[in-house]
C-alpha positions in Angstrom: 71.3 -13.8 -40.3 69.9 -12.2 -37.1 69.6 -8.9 -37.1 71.0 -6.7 -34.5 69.5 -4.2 -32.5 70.8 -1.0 -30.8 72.0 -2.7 -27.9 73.2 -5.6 -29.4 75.6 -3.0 -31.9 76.7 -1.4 -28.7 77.4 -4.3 -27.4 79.9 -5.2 -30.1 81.2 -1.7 -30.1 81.6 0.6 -32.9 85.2 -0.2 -33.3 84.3 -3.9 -34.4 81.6 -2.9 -36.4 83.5 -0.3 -38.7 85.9 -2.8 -39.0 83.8 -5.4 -40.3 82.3 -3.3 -42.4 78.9 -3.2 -40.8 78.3 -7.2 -42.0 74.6 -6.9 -41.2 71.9 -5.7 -43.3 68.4 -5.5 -43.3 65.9 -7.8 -45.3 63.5 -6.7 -47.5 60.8 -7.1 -44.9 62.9 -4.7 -42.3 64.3 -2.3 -45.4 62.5 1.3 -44.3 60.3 3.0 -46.8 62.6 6.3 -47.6 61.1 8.8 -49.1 62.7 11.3 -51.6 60.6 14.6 -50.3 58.7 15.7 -47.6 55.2 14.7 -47.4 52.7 18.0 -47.9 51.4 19.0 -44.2 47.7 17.7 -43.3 45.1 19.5 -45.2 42.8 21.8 -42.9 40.9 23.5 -45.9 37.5 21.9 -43.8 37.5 23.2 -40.0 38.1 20.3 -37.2 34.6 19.9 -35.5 33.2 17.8 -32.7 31.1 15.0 -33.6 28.6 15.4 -30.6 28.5 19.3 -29.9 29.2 20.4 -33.7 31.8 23.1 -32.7 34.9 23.4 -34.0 37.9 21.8 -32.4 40.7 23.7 -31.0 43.3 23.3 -29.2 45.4 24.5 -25.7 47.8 21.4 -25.8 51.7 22.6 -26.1 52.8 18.7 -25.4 52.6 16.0 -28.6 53.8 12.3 -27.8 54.9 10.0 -30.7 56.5 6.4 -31.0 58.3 5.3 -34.5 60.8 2.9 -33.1 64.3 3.3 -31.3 63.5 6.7 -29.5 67.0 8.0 -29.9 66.3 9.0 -33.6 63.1 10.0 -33.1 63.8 12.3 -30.6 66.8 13.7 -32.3 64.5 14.6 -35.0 62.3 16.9 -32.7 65.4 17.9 -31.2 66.7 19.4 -34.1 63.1 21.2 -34.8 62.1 25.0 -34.8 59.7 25.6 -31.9 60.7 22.5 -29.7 61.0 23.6 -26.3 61.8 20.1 -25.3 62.2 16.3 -26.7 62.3 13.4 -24.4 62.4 10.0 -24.3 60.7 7.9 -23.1 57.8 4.9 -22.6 53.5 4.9 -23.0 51.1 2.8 -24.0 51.3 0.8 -20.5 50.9 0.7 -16.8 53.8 3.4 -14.4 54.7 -0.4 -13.4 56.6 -1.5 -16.5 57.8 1.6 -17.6 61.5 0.9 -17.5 63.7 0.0 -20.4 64.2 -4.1 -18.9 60.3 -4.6 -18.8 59.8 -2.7 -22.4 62.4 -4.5 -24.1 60.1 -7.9 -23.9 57.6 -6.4 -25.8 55.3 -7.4 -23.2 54.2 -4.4 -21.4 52.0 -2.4 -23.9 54.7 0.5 -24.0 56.2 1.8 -26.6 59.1 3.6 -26.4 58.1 7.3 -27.3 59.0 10.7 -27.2 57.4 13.7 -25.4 57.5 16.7 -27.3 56.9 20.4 -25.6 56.9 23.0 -28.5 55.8 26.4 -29.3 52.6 26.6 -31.2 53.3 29.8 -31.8 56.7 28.8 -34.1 55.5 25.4 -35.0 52.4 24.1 -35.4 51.0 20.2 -34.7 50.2 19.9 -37.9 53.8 20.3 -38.7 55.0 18.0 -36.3 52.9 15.1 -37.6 54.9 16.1 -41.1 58.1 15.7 -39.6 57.1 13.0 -37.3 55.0 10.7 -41.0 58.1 12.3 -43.5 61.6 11.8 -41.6 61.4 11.0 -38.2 60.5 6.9 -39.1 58.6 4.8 -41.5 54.9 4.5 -41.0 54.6 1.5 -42.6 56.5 -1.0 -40.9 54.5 -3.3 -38.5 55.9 -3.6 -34.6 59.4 -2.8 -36.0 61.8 -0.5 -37.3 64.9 -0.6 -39.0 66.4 -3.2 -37.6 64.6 -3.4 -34.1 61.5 -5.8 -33.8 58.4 -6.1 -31.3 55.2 -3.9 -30.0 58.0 -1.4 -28.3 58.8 -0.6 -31.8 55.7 0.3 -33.4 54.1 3.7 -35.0 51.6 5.4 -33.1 50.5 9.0 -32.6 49.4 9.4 -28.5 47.0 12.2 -28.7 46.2 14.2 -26.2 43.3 16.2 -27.3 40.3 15.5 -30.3 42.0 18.1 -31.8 45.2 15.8 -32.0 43.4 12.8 -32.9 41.1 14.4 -35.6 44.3 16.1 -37.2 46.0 12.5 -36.7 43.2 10.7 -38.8 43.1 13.2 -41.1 46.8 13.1 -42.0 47.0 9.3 -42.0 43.8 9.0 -44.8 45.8 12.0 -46.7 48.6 10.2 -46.8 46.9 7.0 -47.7 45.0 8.5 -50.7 48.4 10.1 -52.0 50.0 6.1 -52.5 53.5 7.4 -51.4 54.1 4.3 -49.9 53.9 1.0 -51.5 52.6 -0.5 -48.3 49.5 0.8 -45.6 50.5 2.8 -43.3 50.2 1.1 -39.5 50.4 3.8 -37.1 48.4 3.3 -34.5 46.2 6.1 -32.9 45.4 6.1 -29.3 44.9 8.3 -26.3 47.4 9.1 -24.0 45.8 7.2 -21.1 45.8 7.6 -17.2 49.2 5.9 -17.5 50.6 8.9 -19.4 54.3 9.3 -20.5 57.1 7.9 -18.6 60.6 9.4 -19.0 63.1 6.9 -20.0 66.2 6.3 -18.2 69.4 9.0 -18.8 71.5 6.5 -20.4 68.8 7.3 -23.3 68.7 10.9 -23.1 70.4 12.9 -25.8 71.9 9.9 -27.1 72.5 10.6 -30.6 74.0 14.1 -30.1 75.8 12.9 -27.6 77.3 9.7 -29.6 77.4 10.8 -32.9 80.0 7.9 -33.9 77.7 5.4 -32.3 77.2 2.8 -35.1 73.9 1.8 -34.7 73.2 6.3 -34.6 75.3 6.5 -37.7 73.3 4.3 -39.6 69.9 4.8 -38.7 69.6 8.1 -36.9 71.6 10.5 -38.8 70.7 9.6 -42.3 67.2 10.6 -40.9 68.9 14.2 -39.8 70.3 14.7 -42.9 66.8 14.5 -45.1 65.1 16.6 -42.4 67.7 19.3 -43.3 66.9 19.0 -47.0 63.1 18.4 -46.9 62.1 20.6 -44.6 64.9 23.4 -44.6 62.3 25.9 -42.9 61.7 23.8 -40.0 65.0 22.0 -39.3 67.3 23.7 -36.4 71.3 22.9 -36.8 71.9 23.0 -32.7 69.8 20.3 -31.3 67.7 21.2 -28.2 68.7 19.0 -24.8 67.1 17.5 -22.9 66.9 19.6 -19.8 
């Protein structure tokens, strides 16, 4: 049975979905890992310290960009996070060119579709992001695919901005790999975000999910995700999304 993605279920239309009683379902192989808690935030018991110079790492950055598939539900996520000034979506990994939603969707570009993040550190750290981002806001371990969307667009990875960002990336992903939550490796990919930068997506994909809560393909993926934010992380989790501005 082929699978269908987002645009593909609003192309068929909620109406004829609900009354079909959403007739797809995933394989095992596209079935997302669901945890039953929160992972525990990256461990920083051991200061952060540059390689070369020895000194320890800090950081100025108040930005945090993250792909884990479909970007409506991961930027609901962060929209519905203490701290976040601002979540949008939108396209890295490849060249200013290709950075439209036509090009990406061929999984041919190098993007992947991403949200930027702008938070307060001074409410929530970016340690705390990469819990929210590794716990609710997608599964780590599915390879170029999530739920029930397939190709490189879709993949895991943490952009980091900084060597602060990147150490506390590696650190969290070798945590979380030593702890065996999940049954499979975790595939997240870590890389810098390059002179192509972030590329806001088009407004059609802005706000989406609060915006179309009846949505099919956002009831079924995106707000289960909402829901165990709430309960994992109740100190963390914000009940008025913040827009997109």
């Amino acid at each position: 049975m082929k699978f269908l993605s987002k645009f593909d279920v609003i192309a068929l239309g909620s109406a004829l979905l609900v009354g079909a009683g959403m007739a797809y379902h995933l394989s095992s192989k596209m079935a997302p890992q669901v945890l039953t808690a929160a992972l525990p935030e990256v461990s920083i018991d051991e200061p952060a310290v540059d390689a070369s110079s020895g000194q320890p790492l800090r950081s100025s950055a108040t930005t945090a960009v993250f792909a884990g598939g479909c970007f409506w539900g991961v930027q609901s996520v962060f929209q519905h996070t203490k701290g976040v000034l601002n979540a949008v979506s939108g396209y890295a990994g490849g060249p200013a060119l290709t950075a439209n939603y036509l090009d990406v969707r061929t999984g041919s570009t190098g993007h992947a579709e991403a949200v930027e993040v702008t938070f307060d550190p001074a409410i929530v750290s970016y340690a705390q992001l990469l819990q929210i981002f590794f716990s609710v806001a997608h599964d780590p371990t599915q390879l170029n695919a999530q739920y029930p969307d397939e190709g490189p667009q879709y993949r895991s990875v943490v952009f980091y901005v900084d060597a602060y960002q990147r150490e506390l990336a590696q650190r969290y992903i070798a945590q979380i790999e030593a702890s065996k939550v999940f049954a499979k490796p975790v595939v997240t990919e870590l890389r810098p975000l390059d002179e192509s930068g972030f590329h806001t997506a088009e407004p059609l994909h802005q706000n989406f999910a609060a915006l179309y809560p009846g949505n099919a393909y956002v009831a079924q993926f995106d707000a289960p995700r909402l829901e165990r934010f709430k309960a994992f992380l109740p100190a963390l989790h914000r009940a008025v999304p913040v827009l997109t501005r």
